[in-house]
C-alpha positions in Angstrom: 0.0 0.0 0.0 1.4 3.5 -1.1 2.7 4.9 2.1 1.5 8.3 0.7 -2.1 7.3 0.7 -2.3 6.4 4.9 0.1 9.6 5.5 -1.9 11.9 4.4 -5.0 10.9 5.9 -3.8 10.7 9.2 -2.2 14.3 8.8 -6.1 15.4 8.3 -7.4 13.7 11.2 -4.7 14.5 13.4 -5.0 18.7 12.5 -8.9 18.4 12.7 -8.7 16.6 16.7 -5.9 19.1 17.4 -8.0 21.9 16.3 -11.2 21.3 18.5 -9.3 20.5 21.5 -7.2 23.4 21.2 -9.1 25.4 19.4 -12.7 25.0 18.7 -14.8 26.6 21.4 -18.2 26.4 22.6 -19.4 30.0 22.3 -22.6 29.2 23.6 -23.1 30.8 27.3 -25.9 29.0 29.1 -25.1 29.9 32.6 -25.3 34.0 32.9 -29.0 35.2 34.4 -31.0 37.8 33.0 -30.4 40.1 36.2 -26.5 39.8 36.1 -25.2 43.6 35.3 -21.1 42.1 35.7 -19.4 39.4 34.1 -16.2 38.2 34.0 -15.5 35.5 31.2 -12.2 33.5 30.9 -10.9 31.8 28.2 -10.4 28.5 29.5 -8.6 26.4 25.9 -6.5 30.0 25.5 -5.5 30.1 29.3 -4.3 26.6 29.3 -2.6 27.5 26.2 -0.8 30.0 27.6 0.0 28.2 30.8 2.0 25.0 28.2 3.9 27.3 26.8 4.7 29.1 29.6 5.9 25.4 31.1 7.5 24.2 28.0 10.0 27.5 27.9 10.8 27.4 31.3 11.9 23.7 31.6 13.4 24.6 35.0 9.7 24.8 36.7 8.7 21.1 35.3 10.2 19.7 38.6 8.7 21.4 41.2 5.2 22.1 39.0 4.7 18.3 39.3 5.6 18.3 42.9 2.8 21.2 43.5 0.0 19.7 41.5 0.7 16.4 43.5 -0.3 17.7 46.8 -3.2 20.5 46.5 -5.2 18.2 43.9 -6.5 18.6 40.4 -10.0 20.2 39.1 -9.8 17.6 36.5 -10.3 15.0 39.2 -12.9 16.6 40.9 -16.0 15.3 38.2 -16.0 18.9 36.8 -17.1 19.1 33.3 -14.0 22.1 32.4 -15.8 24.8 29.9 -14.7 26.4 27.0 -15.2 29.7 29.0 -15.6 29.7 32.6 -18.8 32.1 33.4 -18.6 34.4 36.6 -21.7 36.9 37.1 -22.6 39.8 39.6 -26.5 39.8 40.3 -27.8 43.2 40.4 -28.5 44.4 43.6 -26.4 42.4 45.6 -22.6 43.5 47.5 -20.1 44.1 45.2 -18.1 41.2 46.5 -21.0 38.3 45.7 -19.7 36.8 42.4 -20.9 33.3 41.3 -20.8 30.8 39.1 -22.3 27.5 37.2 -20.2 24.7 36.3 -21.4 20.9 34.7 -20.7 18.1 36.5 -19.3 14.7 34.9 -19.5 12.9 38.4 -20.8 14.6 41.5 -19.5 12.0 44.0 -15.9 13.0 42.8 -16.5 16.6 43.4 -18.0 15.8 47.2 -15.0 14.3 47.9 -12.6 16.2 46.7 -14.0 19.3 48.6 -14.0 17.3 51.4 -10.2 16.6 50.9 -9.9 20.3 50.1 -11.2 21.1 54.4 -14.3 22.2 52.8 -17.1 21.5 55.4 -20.7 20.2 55.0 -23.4 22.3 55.9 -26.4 19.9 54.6 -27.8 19.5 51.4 -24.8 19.1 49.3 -23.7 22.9 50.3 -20.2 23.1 51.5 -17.9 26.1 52.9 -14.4 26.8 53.3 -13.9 30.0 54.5 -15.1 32.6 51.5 -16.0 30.2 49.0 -19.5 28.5 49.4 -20.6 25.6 46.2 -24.0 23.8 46.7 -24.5 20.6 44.3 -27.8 20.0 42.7 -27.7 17.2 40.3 -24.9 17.6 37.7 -24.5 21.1 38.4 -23.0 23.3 41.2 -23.2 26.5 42.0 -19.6 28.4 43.3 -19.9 31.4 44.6 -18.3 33.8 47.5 -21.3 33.8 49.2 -24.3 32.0 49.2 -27.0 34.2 49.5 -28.4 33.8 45.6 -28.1 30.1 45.7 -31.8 29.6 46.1 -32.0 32.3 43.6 -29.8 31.2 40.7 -30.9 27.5 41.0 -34.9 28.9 40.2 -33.5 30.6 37.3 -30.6 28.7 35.9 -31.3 25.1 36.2 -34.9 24.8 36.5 -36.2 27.2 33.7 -35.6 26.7 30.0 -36.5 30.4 29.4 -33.3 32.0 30.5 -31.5 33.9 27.6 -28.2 32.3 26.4 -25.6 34.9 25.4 -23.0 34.5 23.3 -19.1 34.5 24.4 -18.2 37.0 21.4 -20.5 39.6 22.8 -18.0 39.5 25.8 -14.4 38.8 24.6 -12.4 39.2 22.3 -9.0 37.4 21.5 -7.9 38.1 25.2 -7.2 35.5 27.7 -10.2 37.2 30.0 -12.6 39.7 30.1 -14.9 41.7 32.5 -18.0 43.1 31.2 -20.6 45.0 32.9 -24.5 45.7 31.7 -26.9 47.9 31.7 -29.6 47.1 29.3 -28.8 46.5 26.1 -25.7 47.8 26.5 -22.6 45.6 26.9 -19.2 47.6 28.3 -16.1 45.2 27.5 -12.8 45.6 29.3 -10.3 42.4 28.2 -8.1 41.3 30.6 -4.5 40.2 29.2 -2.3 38.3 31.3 1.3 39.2 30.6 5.0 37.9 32.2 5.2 40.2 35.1 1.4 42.3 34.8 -2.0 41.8 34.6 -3.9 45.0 32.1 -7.6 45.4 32.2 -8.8 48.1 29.6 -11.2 49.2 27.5 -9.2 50.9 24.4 -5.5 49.1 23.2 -3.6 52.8 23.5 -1.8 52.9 26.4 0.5 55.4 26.0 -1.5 57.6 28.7 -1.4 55.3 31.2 2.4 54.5 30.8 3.2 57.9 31.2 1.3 58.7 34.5 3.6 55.3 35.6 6.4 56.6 35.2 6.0 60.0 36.8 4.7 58.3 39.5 7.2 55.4 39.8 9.5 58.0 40.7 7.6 59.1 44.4 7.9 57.0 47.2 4.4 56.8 48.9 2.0 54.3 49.2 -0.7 55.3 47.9 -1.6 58.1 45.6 -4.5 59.4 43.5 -5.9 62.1 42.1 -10.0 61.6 41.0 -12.3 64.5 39.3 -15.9 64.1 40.1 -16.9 61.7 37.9 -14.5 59.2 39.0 -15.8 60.3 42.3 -19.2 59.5 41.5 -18.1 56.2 40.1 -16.2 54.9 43.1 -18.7 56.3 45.6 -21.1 53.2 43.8 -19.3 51.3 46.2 -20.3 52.5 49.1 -23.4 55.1 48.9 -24.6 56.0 45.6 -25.7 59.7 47.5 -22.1 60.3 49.0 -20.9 61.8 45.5 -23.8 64.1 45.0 -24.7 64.9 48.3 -21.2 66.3 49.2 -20.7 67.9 46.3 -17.3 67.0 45.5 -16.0 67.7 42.4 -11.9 66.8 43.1 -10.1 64.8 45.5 -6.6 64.1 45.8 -4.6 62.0 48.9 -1.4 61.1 49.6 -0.9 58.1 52.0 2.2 56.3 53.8 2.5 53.4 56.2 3.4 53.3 59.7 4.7 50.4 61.9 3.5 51.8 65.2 2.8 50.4 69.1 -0.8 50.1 70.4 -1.5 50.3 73.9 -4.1 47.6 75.3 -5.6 48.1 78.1 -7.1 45.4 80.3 -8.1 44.6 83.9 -7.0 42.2 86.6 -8.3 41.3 89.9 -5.1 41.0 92.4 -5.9 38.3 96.0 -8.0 41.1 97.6 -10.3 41.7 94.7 -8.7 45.2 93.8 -9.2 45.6 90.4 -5.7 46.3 88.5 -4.7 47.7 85.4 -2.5 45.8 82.6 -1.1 47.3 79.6 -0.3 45.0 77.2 1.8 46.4 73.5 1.3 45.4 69.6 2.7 46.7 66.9 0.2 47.4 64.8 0.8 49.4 60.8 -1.1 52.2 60.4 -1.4 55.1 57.7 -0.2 58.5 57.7 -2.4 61.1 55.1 -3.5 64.3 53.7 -6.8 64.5 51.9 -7.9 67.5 49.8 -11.4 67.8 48.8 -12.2 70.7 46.6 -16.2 71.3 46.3 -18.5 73.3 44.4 -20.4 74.6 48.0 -17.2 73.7 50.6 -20.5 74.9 53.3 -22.8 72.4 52.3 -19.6 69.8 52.0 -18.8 70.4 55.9 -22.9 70.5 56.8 -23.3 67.4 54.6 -20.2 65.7 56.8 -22.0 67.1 60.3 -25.4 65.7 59.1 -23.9 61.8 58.2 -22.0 62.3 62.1 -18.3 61.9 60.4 -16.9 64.9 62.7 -17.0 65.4 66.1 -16.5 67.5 68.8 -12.3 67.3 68.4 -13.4 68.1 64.6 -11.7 64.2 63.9 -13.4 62.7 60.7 -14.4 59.7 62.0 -14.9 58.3 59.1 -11.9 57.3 58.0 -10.7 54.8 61.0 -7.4 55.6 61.2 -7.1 58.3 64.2 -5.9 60.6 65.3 -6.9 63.0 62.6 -8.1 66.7 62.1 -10.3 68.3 59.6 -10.5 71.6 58.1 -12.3 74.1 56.1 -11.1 76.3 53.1 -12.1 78.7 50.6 -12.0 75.7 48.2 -13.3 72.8 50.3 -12.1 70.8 53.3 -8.8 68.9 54.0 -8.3 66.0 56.4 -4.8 65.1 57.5 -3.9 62.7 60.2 -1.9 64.4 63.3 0.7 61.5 64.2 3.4 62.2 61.5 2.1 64.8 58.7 2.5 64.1 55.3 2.2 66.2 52.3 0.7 65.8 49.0 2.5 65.0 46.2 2.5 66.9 43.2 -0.5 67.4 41.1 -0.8 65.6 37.6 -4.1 66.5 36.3 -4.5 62.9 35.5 -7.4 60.5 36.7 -5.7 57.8 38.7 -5.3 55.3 42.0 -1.7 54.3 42.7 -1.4 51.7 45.4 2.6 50.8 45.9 3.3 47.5 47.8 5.2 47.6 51.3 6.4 45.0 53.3 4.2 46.5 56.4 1.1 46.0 54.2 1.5 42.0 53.2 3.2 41.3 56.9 -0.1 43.0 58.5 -2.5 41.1 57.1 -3.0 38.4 59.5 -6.1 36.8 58.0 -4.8 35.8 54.7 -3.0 31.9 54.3 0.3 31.8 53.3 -0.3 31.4 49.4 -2.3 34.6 49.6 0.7 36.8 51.3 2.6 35.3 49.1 1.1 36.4 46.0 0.6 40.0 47.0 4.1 40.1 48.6 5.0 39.5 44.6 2.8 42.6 43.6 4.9 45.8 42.9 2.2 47.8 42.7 -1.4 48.5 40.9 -2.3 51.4 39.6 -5.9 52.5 37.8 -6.1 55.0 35.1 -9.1 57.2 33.2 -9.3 59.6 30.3 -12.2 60.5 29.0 -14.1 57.1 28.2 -10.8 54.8 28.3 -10.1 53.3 31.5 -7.2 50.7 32.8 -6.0 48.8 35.4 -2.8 47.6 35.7 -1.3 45.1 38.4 2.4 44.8 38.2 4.4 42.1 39.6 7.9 42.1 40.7 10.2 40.7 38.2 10.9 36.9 38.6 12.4 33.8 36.7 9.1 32.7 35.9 5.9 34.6 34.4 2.9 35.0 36.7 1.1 31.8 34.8 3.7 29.9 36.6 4.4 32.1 39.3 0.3 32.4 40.8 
């Protein structure tokens, strides 16, 4: 038989199956609700691409990868049906940290156990916890989410309706490894999210000449944290917290300037001594606190510091209680009020006429956080800094990581 005739053949076969493993892709996104105004879409097949070739050029990490995925487990052995594109919604109406999602199950039994390996523990019902994360198993689905308030919710309207809407994955992403999209209507805003060596970018618009150039002025300062917002940005961060604090202040500018302090905190408690006096203990912790100036230039700096007095954010000491960090001391101005703390004063940088939030990394920030595991200090001990960005309708967020050997696929 001509050798030629089986060759060929088998070169077909082989480029179709390595084309809908690798790269055919279900488009077809079941599990989004109709009240979801956030999503974040990931790219599961491009992802995975970009974690093998990560691997395969840096041949020094094969050791110790193995060694890793040995002892924490795999997803793939868990009974988890992996998707094209893993689906992550917000609900409307719900805290801004309640994100959720729906994932097929090949096995359920698999998945019950392996949570149970992972310390998750059973509340009843198939619905299990470890510490943020909650998942609840119904048939050959579960729901993952960091709460578990919408469970009931999402199980009405994902997996016992036919009716819900099913979106498609290019109204969401585009040729990036992620995406975050959020939606108001009809209306679909797209940021992609691209995973680089040593940052993670989340924009809307490719130019990022802007943003690079607000970096670098910056990079050059020394403080913590930084920013400088105009009232729109206000208004948009203020979503947050209280959609009225924005308007009702009437802010239209605010810049800070923020450091980090390793300081000692006095406890005091009380002892009873073999007479039943009662005694006084003082006990010391070193606890990191932040040193700041806050400017806030408003359009009526009177109703700004009535607004303040009505909401009970300054006292009699005129202390603006509602930032936590004290000792602090706010004042009035021709132009609005300023808040600066009293310990050691610090002074703002200098002005850039830019929209943006600089946040460098410390060691006093990661080595404070005492609720976080060890993986978790460790990643944002890795984080150099992040840093968001606006002009006009194009917005970015960058999170940069120190330079390393390895790339953050391998790295994280």
């Amino acid at each position: 038989m001509n050798r030629k005739k089986i060759i060929v053949p088998l070169i077909v076969l082989l480029a179709i199956a390595v084309y809908f493993v690798a790269f055919h892709k279900n488009k077809s996104l079941k599990y989004i609700p109709g009240n979801a105004d956030a999503v974040v879409l990931i790219d599961v097949k491009k992802l995975t691409g970009q974690y093998l070739f990560s691997l395969i050029t840096h041949p020094s990490h094969w050791s110790g990868n193995k060694a890793k995925g040995k002892s924490s487990g795999s997803l793939k052995e868990a009974g988890i049906r992996i998707p094209d594109f893993l689906q992550i919604f917000h609900l409307k109406d719900t805290k801004f940290s309640e994100w959720y999602s729906v994932l097929e199950l090949k096995d359920p039994q698999k998945l019950i156990t392996f949570l149970k390996k992972q310390n998750f523990v059973e509340k009843g019902n198939n619905h299990f916890q470890k510490d943020n994360i909650f998942i609840i198993i119904n048939g050959d689905h579960c729901v993952a989410g960091t709460s578990d308030l919408a469970f009931e919710n999402i199980q009405k309207k994902l997996l016992k309706t036919s009716s819900n809407p099913v979106w498609d994955a290019d109204q969401f992403i585009h040729h990036t490894a992620a995406s975050i999209s959020f939606i108001s209507g009809k209306k679909i805003q797209n940021f992609s999210i691209d995973l680089n060596d040593d940052e993670i970018e989340i924009k809307n618009n490719s130019n990022s000449q802007i943003l690079n150039a607000v970096t670098s002025k910056l990079q050059k300062g020394n403080h913590f944290l930084d920013l400088e917002l105009d009232k729109e940005n206000i208004r948009n961060f203020s979503r947050f917290f209280n959609k009225s604090i924005a308007d009702s202040s009437q802010a239209v500018y605010l810049k800070a300037t923020a450091d980090l302090e390793q300081v000692n905190d006095t406890i005091i408690s009380y002892e009873y001594d073999d007479n039943f006096n009662e005694v006084e203990k003082k006990t010391f912790q070193k606890i990191t606190q932040p040193n700041y100036t806050i400017d806030i230039k408003s359009d009526d700096p009177e109703r700004t510091w009535e607004y303040f007095q009505s909401k009970k954010w300054i006292n009699n000491e005129n202390q603006f209680t509602a930032i936590p960090f004290l000792p602090n001391q706010i004042s009035r101005n021709n132009n609005g009020v300023a808040i600066k703390s009293t310990r050691k004063p610090v002074s703002l940088s200098p002005q850039l006429k830019e929209n943006y939030i600089f946040i460098r990394n410390t060691a006093l920030l990661y080595s404070s956080l005492k609720t976080l595991g060890n993986t978790e200090k460790r990643i944002i001990s890795d984080i150099d800094y992040i840093l968001y960005g606006n002009k006009s309708q194009d917005y970015w967020i960058k999170i940069k990581a120190k330079n390393g050997e390895l790339p953050l696929i391998l790295r994280w």
